[in-house]
C-alpha positions as CSV (number, residue, x, y, z in Angstrom):
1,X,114.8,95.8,108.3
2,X,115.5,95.1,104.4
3,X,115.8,91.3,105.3
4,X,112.2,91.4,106.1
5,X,110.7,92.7,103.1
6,X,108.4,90.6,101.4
7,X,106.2,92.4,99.0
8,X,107.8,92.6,95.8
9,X,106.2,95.1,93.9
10,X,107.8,98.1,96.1
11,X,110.4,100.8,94.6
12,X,112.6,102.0,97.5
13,X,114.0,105.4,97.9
14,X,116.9,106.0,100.3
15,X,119.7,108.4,101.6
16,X,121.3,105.6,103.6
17,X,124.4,104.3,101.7
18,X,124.6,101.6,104.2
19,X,121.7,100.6,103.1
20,X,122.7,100.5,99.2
21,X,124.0,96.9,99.0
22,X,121.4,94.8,101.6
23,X,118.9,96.4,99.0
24,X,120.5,95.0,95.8
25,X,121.1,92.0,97.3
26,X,117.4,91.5,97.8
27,X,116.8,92.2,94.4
28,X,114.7,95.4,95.5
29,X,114.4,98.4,93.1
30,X,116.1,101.3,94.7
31,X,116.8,104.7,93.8
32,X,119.5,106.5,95.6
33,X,118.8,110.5,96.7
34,X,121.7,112.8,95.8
35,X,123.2,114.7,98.6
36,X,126.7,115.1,100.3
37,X,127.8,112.0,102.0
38,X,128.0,112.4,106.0
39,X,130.7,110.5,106.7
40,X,129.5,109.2,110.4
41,X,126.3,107.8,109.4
42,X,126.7,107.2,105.3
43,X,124.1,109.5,104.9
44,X,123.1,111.8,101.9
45,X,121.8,114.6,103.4
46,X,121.5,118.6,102.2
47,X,119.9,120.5,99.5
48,X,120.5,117.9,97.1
49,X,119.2,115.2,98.9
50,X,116.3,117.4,99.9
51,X,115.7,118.1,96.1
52,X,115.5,114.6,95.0
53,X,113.1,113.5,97.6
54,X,110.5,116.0,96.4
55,X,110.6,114.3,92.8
56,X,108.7,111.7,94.7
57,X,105.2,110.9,96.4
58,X,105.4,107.6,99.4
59,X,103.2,105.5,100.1
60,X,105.2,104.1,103.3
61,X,108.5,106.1,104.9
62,X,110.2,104.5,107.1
63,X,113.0,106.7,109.7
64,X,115.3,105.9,111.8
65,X,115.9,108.2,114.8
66,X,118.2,109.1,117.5
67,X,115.8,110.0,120.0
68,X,112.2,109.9,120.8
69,X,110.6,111.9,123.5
70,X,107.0,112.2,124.7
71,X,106.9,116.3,124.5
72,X,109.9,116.8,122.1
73,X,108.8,114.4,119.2
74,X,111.3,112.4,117.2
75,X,114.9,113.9,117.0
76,X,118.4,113.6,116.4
77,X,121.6,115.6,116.3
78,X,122.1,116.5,113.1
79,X,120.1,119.5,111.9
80,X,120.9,118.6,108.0
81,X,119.8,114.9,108.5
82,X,116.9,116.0,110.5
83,X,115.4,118.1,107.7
84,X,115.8,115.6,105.0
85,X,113.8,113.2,107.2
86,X,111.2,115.8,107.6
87,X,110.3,116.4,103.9
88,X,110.4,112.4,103.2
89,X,107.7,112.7,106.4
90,X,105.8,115.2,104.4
91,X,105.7,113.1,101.2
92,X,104.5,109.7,102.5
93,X,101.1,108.7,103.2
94,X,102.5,106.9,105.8
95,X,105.5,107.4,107.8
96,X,107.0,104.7,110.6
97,X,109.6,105.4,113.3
98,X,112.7,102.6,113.5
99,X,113.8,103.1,116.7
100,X,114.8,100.3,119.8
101,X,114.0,100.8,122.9
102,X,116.9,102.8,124.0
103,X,115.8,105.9,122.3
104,X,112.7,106.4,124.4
105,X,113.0,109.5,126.7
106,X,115.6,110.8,125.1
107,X,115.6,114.6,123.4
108,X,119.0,115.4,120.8
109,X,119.3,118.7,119.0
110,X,117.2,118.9,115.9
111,X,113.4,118.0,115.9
112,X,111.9,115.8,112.8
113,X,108.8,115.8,113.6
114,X,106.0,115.7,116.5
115,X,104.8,112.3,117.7
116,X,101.7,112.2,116.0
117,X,103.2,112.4,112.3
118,X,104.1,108.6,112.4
119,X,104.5,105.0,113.6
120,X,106.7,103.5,115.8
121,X,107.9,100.8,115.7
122,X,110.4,99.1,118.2
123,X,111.8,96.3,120.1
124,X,110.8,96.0,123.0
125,X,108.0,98.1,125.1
126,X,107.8,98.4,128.6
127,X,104.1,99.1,129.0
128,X,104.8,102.0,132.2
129,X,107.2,103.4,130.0
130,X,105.5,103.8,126.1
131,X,102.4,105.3,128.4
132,X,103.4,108.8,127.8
133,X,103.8,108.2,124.4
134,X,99.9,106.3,123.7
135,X,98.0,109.0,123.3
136,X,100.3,110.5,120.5
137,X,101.2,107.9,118.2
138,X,100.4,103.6,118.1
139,X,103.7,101.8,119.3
140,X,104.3,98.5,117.0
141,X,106.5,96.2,118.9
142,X,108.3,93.8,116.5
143,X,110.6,91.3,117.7
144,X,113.6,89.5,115.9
C-alpha cells in the first residue's frame, strides 16, 4: 500500500517493521511504536507498543488482518497483535481493513474488532460472497 500514497502532509505511525524502510523510501514521516519484535510477522506488539499508540489520536488506521468473517468480525491468531490493533481502532477516526480476498469467511483465534468498526478494503469481491458482509461494513474494492 505505501507505494500508493500520495498526500504528503500525512505523519505515519506503525508497528510493522517491514514496513520501516518502503516508508523512508517515500520520504513519508513515520514514527515507529515501541514493543517486542514478533519475529514471524516483524511486528511490535505488547504493552509497549500498546503504550505508545495511546500518545496518539488518527485520523485514518489502516489494519491488516488474517481473517474476516461475517459473525466473528476481523481476527487473527495472535492475541498480542490482535489487541494492539484494537486500541489503534479505538484512536482513529477512521479505520480501514487490508485484507485480499482470501481472508473472507475465515474466523482465527483473537477477535480485533466487529465488522462495523471499519472499512474494507480488498482485491477482489465476488458480489454472492461480500453479501453477508454489506450490511455491516462498505467493501472498497481496489485493484492493482
Amino acid at each position: 500500500m505505501i507505494p500508493y500514497i500520495k498526500a504528503k502532509d500525512i505523519i505515519v505511525v506503525t508497528n510493522g517493521v517491514m514496513h520501516l524502510e518502503a516508508l523512508l523510501n517515500y520520504d513519508i514521516p513515520t514514527y515507529l511504536t515501541g514493543g517486542f519484535v514478533k519475529k514471524k510477522t516483524k511486528a511490535l506488539i505488547g504493552r509497549n507498543a500498546i503504550k505508545s499508540l495511546e500518545h496518539y489520536s488518527f485520523d485514518k488506521c489502516f489494519i491488516g488482518v488474517n481473517a474476516i468473517h461475517p459473525d466473528h468480525g476481523y481476527t487473527t491468531p495472535d492475541p498480542e497483535e490482535a489487541f494492539v490493533k484494537q486500541v489503534a481502532i479505538q484512536l482513529s477516526q477512521q479505520a480501514y481493513i487490508l485484507a485480499d480476498h482470501t481472508k473472507f469467511d475465515k474466523s482465527t483465534f483473537a477477535k480485533i474488532a466487529p465488522l462495523s468498526d471499519a472499512i474494507i478494503i480488498t482485491n477482489h469481491a465476488d458480489a454472492h460472497k461480500i453479501k453477508p458482509y454489506q450490511s455491516k461494513t462498505s467493501i472498497k474494492v481496489v485493484r492493482t
